[in-house]
C-alpha positions in Angstrom: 107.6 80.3 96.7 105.2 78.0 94.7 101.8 77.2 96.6 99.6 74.9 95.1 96.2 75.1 95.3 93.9 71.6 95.4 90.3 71.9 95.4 88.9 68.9 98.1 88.1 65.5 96.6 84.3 64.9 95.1 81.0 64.3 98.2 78.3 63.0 98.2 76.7 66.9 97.9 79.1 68.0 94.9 77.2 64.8 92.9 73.8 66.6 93.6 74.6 70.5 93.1 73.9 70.7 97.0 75.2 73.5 98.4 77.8 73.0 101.0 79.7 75.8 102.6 80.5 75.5 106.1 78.4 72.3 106.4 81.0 69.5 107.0 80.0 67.2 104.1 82.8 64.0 104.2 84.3 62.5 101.0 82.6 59.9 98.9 84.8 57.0 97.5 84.9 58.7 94.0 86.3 61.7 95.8 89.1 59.1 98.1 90.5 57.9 94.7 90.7 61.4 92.6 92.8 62.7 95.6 95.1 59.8 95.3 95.6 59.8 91.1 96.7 63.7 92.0 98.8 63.0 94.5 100.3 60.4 92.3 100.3 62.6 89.5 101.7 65.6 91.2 104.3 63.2 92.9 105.4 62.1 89.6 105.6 65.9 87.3 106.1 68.0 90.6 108.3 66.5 93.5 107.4 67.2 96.8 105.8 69.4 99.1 107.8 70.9 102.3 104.3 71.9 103.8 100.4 71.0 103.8 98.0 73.5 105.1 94.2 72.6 105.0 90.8 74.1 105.5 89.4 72.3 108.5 86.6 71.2 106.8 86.6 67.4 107.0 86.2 67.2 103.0 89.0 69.1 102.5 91.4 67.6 105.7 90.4 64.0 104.0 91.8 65.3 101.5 95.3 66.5 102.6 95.7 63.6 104.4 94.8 61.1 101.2 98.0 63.5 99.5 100.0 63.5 102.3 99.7 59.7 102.4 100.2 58.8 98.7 103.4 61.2 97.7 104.9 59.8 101.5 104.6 63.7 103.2 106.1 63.3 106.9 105.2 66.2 108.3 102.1 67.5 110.1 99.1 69.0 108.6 98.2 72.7 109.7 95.0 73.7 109.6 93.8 77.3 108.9 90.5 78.5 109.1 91.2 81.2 106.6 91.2 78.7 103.4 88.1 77.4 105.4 84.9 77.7 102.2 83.2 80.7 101.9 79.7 80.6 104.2 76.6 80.3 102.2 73.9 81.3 104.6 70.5 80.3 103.9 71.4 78.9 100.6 73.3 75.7 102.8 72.3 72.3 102.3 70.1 73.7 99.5 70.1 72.3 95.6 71.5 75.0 92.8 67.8 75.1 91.4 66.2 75.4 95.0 69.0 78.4 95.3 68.2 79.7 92.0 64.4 79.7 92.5 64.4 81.4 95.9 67.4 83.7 95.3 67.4 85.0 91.7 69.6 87.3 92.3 72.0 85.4 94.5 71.2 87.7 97.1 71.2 84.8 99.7 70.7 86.6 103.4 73.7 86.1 106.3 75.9 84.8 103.0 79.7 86.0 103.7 80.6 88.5 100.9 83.1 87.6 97.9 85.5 90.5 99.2 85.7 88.9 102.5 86.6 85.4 101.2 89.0 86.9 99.0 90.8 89.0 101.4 91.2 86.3 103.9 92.3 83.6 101.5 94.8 86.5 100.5 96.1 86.7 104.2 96.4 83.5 104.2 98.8 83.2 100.9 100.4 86.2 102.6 101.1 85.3 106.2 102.2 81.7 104.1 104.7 83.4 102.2 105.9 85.6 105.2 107.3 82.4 107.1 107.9 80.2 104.3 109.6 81.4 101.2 111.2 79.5 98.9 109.3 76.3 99.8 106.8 73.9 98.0 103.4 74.4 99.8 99.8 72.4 99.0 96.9 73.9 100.3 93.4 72.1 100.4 90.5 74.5 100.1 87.4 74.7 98.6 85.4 75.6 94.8 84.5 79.4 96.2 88.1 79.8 97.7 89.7 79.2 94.4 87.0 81.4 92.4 87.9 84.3 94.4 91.3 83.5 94.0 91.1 82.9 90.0 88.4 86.4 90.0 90.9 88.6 91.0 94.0 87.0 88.4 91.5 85.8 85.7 94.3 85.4 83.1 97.0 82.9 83.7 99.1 80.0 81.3 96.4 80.0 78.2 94.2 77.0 80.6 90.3 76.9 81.4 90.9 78.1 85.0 87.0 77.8 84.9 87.9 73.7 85.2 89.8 73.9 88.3 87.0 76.0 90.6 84.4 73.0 89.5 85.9 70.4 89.7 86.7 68.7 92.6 90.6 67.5 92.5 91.3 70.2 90.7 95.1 71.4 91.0 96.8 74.4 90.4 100.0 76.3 90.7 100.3 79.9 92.3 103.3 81.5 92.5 103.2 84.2 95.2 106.0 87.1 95.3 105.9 89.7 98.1 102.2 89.7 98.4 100.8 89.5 94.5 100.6 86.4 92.6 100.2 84.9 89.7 98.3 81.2 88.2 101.0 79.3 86.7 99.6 75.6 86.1 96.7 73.8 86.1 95.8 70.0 86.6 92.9 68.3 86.3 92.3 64.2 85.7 
């Protein structure tokens, strides 16, 4: 099974280093196009995609729906709250130097723990694999998502993986085989 992982398309917020999290922050124009010049990229060097699963985050369901649109994907769009971005708690809606200045130590109360985002984007992959193996399958999530994801398998195909968690677009390959996995690809524009 080869999942790939796309990181939503570029809001307003991601412009201003305003932290987003659960807040549901739409896509700006910049962030409409990048989504299509992936598509069209991954269209053209991948092939298709048998399935779409998105956070339901609207930034990151834009998004799917911007792919599904521009490589012709028929199917529906499944969303799944477990590749939904990790919760920031107080630090939402703040700027990274607001965050830094009143959480030095990034100890930000009622944030959801790393661990937890991790093991539920794991389920996720898991339950994914469990019902559809050998099949291509795009999944829209978000910056902290991916991090955990890359944290956990930090070495993979000699790329900056540290590109694809901060940029937004950014695409990657996963290749999952009975419940470990391992970063193939990346893509970036």
């Amino acid at each position: 099974m080869s999942i790939f992982l796309l990181r939503h398309g570029e809001t307003d917020w991601n412009t201003i280093d305003r932290c987003q999290g659960h807040t549901d922050i739409p896509l700006n124009e910049t962030g409409k196009k990048k989504i299509e010049q992936v598509a069209f990229m991954f269209k053209r060097s991948i092939g298709d995609i048998n399935y779409i699963v998105s956070s339901p985050l609207s930034r990151a369901n834009e998004s799917a729906l911007i792919f599904s649109n521009s490589i012709g994907y028929k199917g529906e769009i499944i969303i799944d709250e477990l590749f939904i971005e990790r919760f920031f708690g107080l630090a939402e809606g703040l700027l990274g130097e607001e965050i830094k200045f009143k959480f030095p130590n990034l100890d930000v109360p009622e944030m959801e723990p790393e661990k937890t985002v991790f093991s539920r984007a794991l389920q996720g992959l898991n339950y994914y694999d469990s019902i559809y193996s050998d099949v291509n399958i795009l999944i829209v999530t978000h910056g902290a998502v991916l991090k955990t994801l890359v944290d956990n398998q930090p070495t993979c195909c000699g790329a900056d993986i540290n590109v694809v968690k901060s940029v937004p677009g950014g695409l990657f390959k996963l290749d999952l085989r009975n419940g470990e996995y391992q970063i193939k690809e990346i893509k970036t524009l």
